[in-house]
VOGU-3710 file (C-alpha; in Angstrom, 3 decimals, decimal comma):
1> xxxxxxxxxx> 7,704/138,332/60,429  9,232/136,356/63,045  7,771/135,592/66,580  10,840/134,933/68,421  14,131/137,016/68,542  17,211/135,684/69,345  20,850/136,861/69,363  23,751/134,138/69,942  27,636/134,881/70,063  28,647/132,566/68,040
11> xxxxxxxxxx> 27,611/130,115/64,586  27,391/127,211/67,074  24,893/129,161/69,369  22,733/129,968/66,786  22,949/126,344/65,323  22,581/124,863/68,385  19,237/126,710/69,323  18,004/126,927/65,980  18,026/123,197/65,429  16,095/122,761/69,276
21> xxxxxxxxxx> 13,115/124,921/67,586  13,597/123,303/63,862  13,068/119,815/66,070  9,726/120,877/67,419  8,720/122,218/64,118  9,419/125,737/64,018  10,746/127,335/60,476  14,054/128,770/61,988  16,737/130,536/60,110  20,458/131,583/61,372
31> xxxxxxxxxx> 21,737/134,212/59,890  25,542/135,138/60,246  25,139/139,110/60,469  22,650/140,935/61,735  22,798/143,219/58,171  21,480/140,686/56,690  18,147/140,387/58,228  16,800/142,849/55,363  17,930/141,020/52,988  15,851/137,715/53,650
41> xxxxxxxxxx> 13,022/136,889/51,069  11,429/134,633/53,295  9,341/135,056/56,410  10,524/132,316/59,322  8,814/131,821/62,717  12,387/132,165/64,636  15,412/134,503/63,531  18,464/134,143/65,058  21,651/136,427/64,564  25,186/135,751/65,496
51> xxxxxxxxxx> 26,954/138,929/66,840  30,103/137,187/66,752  30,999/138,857/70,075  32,328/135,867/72,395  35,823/136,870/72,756  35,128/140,830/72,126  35,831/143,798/74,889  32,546/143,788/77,025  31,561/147,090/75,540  32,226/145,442/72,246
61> xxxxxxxxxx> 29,992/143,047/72,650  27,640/145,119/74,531  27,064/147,407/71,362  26,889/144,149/68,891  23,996/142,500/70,790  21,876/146,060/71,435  22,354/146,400/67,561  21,007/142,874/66,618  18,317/143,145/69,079  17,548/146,520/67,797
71> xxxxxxxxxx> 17,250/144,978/63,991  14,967/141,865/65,366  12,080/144,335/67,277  12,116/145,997/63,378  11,715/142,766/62,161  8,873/142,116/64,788  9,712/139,556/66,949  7,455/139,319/70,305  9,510/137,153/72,697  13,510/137,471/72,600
81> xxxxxxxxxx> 16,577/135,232/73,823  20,229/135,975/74,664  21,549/132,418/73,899  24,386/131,768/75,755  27,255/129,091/75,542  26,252/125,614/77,461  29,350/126,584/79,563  29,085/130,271/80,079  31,731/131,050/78,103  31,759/134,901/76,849
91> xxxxxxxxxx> 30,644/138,157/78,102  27,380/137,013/79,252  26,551/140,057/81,639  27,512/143,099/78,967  25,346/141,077/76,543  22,500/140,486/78,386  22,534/144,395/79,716  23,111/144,963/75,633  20,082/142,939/75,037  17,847/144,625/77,647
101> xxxxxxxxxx> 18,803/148,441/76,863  17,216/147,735/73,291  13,850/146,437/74,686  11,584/148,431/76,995  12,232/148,895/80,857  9,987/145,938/82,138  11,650/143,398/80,713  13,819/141,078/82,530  16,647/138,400/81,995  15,425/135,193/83,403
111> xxxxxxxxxx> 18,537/132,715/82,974  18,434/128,975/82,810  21,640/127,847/82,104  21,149/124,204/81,777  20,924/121,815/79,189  20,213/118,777/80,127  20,074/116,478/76,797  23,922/117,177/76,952  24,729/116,693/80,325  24,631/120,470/81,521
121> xxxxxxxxxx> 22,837/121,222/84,620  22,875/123,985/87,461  22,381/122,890/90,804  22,932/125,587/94,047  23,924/127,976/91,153  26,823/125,502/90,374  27,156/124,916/86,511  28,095/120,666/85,910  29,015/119,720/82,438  29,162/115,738/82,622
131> xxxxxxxxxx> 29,217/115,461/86,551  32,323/117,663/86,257  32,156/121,152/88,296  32,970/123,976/85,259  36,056/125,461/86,517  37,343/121,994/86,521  36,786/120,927/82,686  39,022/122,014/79,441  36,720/125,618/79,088  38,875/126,569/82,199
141> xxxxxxxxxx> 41,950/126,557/79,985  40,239/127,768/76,932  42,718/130,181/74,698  40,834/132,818/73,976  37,443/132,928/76,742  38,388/131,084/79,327  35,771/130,513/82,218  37,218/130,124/85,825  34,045/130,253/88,040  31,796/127,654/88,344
151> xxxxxxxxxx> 28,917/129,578/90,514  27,108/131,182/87,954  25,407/134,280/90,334  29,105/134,726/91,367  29,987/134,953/87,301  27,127/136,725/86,371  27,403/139,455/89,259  31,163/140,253/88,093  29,837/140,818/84,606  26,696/142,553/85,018
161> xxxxxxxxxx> 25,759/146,346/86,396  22,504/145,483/87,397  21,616/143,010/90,431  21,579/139,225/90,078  19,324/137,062/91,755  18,989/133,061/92,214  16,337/130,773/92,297  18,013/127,420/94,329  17,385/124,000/92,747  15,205/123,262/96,224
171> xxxxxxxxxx> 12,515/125,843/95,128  12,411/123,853/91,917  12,099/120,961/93,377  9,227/121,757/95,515  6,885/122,781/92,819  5,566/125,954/90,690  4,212/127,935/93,814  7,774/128,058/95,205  9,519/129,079/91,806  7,378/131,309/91,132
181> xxxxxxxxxx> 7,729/132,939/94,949  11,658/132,663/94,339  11,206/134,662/90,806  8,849/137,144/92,308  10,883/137,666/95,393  14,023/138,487/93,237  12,036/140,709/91,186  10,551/142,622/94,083  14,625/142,992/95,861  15,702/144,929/92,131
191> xxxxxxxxxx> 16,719/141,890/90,608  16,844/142,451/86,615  18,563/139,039/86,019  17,502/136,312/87,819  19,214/132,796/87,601  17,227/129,352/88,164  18,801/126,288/88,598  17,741/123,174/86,949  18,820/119,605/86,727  16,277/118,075/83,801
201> xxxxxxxxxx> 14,322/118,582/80,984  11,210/119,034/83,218  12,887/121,536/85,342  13,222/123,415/82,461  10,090/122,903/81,450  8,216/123,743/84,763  10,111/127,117/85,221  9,026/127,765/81,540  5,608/127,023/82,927  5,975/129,447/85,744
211> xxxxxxxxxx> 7,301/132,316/84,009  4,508/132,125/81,209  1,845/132,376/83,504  3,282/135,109/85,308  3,048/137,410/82,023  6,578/139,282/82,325  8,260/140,367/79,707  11,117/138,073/79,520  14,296/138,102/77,725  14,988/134,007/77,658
221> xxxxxxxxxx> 19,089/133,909/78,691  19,914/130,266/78,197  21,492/128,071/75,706  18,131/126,824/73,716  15,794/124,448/76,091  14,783/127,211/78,120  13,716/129,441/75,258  12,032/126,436/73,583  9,828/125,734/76,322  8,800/129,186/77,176
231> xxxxxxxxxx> 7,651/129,541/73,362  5,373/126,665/73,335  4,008/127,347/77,295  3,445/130,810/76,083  1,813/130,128/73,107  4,193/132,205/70,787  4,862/129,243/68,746  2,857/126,088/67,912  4,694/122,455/67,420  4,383/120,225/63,776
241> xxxxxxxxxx> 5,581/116,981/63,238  8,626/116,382/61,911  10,452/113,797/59,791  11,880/111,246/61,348  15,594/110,975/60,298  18,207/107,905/60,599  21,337/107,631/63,077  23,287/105,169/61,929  27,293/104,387/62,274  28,005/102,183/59,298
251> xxxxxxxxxx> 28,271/103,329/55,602  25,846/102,575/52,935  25,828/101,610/49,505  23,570/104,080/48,334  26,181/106,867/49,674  27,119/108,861/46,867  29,627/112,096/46,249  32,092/113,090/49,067  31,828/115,069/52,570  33,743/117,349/53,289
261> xxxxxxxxxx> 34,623/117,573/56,723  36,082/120,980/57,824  37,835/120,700/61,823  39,454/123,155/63,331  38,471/122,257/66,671  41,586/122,657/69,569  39,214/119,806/71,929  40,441/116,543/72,840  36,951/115,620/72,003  36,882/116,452/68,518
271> xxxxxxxxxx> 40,473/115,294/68,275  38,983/111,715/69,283  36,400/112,170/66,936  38,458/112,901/63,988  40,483/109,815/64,966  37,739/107,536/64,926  35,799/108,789/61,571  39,414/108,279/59,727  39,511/104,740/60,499  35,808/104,322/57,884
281> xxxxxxxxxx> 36,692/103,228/54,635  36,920/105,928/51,884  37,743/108,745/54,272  41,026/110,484/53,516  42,753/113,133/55,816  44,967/116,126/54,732  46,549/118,209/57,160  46,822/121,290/57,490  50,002/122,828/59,379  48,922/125,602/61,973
291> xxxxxxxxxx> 52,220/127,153/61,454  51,889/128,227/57,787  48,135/128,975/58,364  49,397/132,102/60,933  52,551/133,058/58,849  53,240/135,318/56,302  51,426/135,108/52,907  54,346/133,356/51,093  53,959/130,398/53,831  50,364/130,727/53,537
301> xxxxxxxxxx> 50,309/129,979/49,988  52,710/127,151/49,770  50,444/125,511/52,471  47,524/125,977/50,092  48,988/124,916/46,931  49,936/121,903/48,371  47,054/120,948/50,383  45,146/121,645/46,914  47,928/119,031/44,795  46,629/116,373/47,929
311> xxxxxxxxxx> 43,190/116,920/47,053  44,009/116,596/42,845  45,890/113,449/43,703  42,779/112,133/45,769  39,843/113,088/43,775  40,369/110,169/41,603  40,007/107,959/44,267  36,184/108,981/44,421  36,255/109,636/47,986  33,999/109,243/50,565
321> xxxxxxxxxx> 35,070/111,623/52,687  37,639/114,155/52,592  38,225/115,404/56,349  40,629/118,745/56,061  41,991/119,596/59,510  44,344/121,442/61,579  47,546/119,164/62,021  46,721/120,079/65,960  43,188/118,561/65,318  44,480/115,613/63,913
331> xxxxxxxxxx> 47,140/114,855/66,458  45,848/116,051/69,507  49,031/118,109/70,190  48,348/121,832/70,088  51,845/122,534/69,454  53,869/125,580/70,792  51,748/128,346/69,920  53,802/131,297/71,259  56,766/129,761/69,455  54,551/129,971/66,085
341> xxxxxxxxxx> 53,668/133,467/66,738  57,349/134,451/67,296  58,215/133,120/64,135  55,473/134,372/61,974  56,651/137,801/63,990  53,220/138,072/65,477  52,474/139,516/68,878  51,707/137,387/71,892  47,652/135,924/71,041  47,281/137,189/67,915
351> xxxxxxxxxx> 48,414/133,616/66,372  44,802/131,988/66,751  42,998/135,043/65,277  44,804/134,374/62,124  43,694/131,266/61,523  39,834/130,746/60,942  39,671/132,979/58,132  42,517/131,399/55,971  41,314/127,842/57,106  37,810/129,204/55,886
361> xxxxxxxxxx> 39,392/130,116/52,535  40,932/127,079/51,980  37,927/124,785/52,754  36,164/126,810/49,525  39,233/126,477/47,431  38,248/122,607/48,550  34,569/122,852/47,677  35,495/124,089/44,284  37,675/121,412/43,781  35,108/119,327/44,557
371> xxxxxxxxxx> 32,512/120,491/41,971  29,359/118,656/41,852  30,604/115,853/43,514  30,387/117,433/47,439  27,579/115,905/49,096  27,624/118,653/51,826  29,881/119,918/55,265  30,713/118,573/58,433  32,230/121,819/60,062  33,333/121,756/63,628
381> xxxxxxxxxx> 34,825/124,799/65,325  32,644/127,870/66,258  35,556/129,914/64,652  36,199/127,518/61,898  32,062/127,042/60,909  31,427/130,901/60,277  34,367/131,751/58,784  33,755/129,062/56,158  30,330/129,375/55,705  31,648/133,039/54,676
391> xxxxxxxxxx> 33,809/132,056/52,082  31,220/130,396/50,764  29,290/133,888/50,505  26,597/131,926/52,672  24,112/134,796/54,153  22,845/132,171/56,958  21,704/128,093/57,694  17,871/127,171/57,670  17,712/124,368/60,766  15,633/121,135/59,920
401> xxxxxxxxxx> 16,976/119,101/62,629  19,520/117,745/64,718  22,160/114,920/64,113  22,588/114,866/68,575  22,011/117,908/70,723  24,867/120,578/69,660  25,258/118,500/66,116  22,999/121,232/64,240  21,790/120,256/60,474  20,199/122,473/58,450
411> xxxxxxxxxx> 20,880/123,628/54,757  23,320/126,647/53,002  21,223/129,880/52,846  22,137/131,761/50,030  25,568/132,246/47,650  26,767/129,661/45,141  25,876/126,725/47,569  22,652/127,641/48,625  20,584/124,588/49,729  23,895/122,311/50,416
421> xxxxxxxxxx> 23,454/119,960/53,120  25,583/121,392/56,794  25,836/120,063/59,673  27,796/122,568/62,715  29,011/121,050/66,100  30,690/122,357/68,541  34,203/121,372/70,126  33,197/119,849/73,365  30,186/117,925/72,131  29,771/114,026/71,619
431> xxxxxxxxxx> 30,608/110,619/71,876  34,084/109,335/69,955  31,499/108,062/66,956  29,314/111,239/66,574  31,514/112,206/63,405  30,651/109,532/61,980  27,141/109,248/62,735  27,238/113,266/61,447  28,974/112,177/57,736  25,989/109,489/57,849
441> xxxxxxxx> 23,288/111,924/58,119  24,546/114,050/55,361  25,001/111,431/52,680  20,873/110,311/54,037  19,864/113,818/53,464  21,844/113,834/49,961  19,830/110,937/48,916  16,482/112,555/49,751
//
């Protein structure tokens, strides 16, 4: 039965929050639908489901997360968490208002929107991602949710139906007393969500504080610190030790089988990364043209066939890496997309749709291909991870750990691959060498 609850709109959500718990010792499983929470034959301290609902109509998404929430109170969870994206992207409000209408009328959305182990912070209800204001980074140009306001009551008061309060970074400076005046003041005005702006991990950490001692019921909106904290200060969860596990840049002898690393990330940052992990010895690149992937099925299949003859050729090679990737990924140019979709005869927007669920299908086509030899996944993309894991007839990811913050490794949870090493990241996470240092962890984890 688990103790915490949590619904996240995407695979990297869930991974990302799952891996925060798995870190402080707390048996966490993802799971990609919340159908499947029946079928799991193991109990785990902290369920989290993916509704999948980022880019979806608001009363879309509305209905998805009241559903999942609805299937973890029959599961039994006691404390419960909207995760949201590290910069806001999404319907935030009609999920959190989803969220709440499945719980009992005293609870209330307490958001913390900051994660400070990856440079995200809120200060005078301002979200910064890297010393950068959010309006003002690549989310702002995003293709499918972009995110245009950086003051997050401002965002969350044109999404939401209920009233939004704020808690300033200068009551969180000055100690508990004021925080928790600031949360009870908002709660007394009608507030039912309540923002708090934090700069650091002990921000976090003393609102978490706070808000356990007050005794509300709480749903946790935030993108994993928050929730972590308030499940320790509240006693819902207890930490273990955990293994210690290696970061390192250079390859190994003892490095056996071949990654397979799946990117289908449109960031510069993953671009960069992909750039940098293709300059390590034994790491080959195929391409995969974004063109054919959103055509018609005849296109579609000559693109497969011959990325498939690439990876025949290769295989004897005995790579140690085999990174497929969106030609876009690869280059860094995104390429005329409405030119694409006029040629595949697609309508305006529906060109990107199209393509995580025949990239998915080709990265299994891959893994087959592969046999016994794949050492496990590198998948980057939120779109890209769960529609691969899928094709793999994956039901979820068990965390153990994290490569950095937002580089999520855990293990295949159920279907023909069940137990193979993955590790999920995000597009706008990382340093230039974190592929690398992500390939590296898999092939350690392979060897124990």
């Amino acid at each position: 039965m688990p103790k915490l609850g949590i619904v996240a709109d995407d695979l990297t959500g869930c991974t990302t929050i799952g891996a925060l718990l798995a870190r402080v010792g707390v048996d966490t499983a993802v799971l990609f639908s919340p159908t499947d929470v029946s079928a799991l034959t193991s109990d785990h301290e902290a369920l989290i489901l993916n509704s999948d609902s980022r880019p979806l109509p608001a009363a879309d998404a509305y209905e998805r997360v009241r559903l999942a929430t609805q299937e973890l109170v029959a599961a039994g969870a006691r404390q419960f968490t909207k995760r949201i994206d590290t910069t806001c992207r999404g319907g935030i409000g009609p999920e959190v208002e989803g969220m709440l209408s499945a719980l009992p009328e005293d609870y209330i959305a307490i958001m913390v929107p900051a994660m400070p182990q990856s440079k995200r912070i809120v200060v005078g209800g301002y979200s910064v991602i890297d010393s950068v204001l959010l309006s003002r980074t690549p989310v702002a140009q995003d293709v499918r949710t972009p995110v245009k306001q950086s003051h997050l009551p401002t965002l969350m008061a044109s999404q939401c139906t209920v009233p939004v309060g704020h808690v300033p970074i200068g009551a969180v400076i000055d100690g508990a007393e004021e925080i928790r005046a600031g949360l009870v003041s908002c709660r007394e005005a009608g507030d039912r969500v309540i923002v708090v702006d934090a700069a650091s991990l002990e921000d976090v950490d003393l609102i978490a504080t706070v808000v356990a001692g007050l005794g509300w019921k709480v749903v946790c909106v935030d993108p994993g610190p928050f929730t972590e904290r308030l499940a320790i200060r509240s006693g819902v969860v207890d930490t273990r030790p955990v293994k210690e596990r290696t970061l390192r840049l250079e390859p190994a002898d003892t490095d056996t089988g071949t990654a397979l690393v799946v990117a289908g990330s449109a960031m510069r940052v993953t671009h960069l990364q992909m750039v940098e992990l293709s300059k390590v010895p034994g790491t080959e690149v195929i391409g995969v043209d974004v063109g054919d992937l959103i055509a018609d099925e005849r296109h579609y299949l000559r693109e497969t066939g011959r990325v498939l003859d690439e990876v025949e050729r290769i295989l004897p090679k005995q790579p140690r890496v085999i990174m497929l990737a969106l030609d876009s990924t690869i280059s860094g140019d995104l390429g005329d997309m409405a030119a694409m979709e006029r040629r595949a005869g697609l309508q305006p927007g529906e060109g990107p749709g199209q393509i995580p669920g025949r990239f998915g299908a080709l990265a299994r086509r891959v893994v087959e291909a592969l046999g016994d030899s794949v050492a496990g996944l590198y998948l980057t993309g939120g779109d890209i991870m769960v529609n691969t894991c899928a094709a793999l007839d994956a039901n979820g990811i068990g965390l153990v750990d994290y490569v950095i913050p937002q580089a999520d490794q855990g293990v295949l949870v159920g279907g023909p691959w069940a137990g193979l090493p993955v590790i999920c990241k995000g597009g706008l996470t990382g340093s230039e060498q974190t592929a690398i240092q992500c390939v590296n962890r898999i092939f350690d984890e392979k060897m124990e």
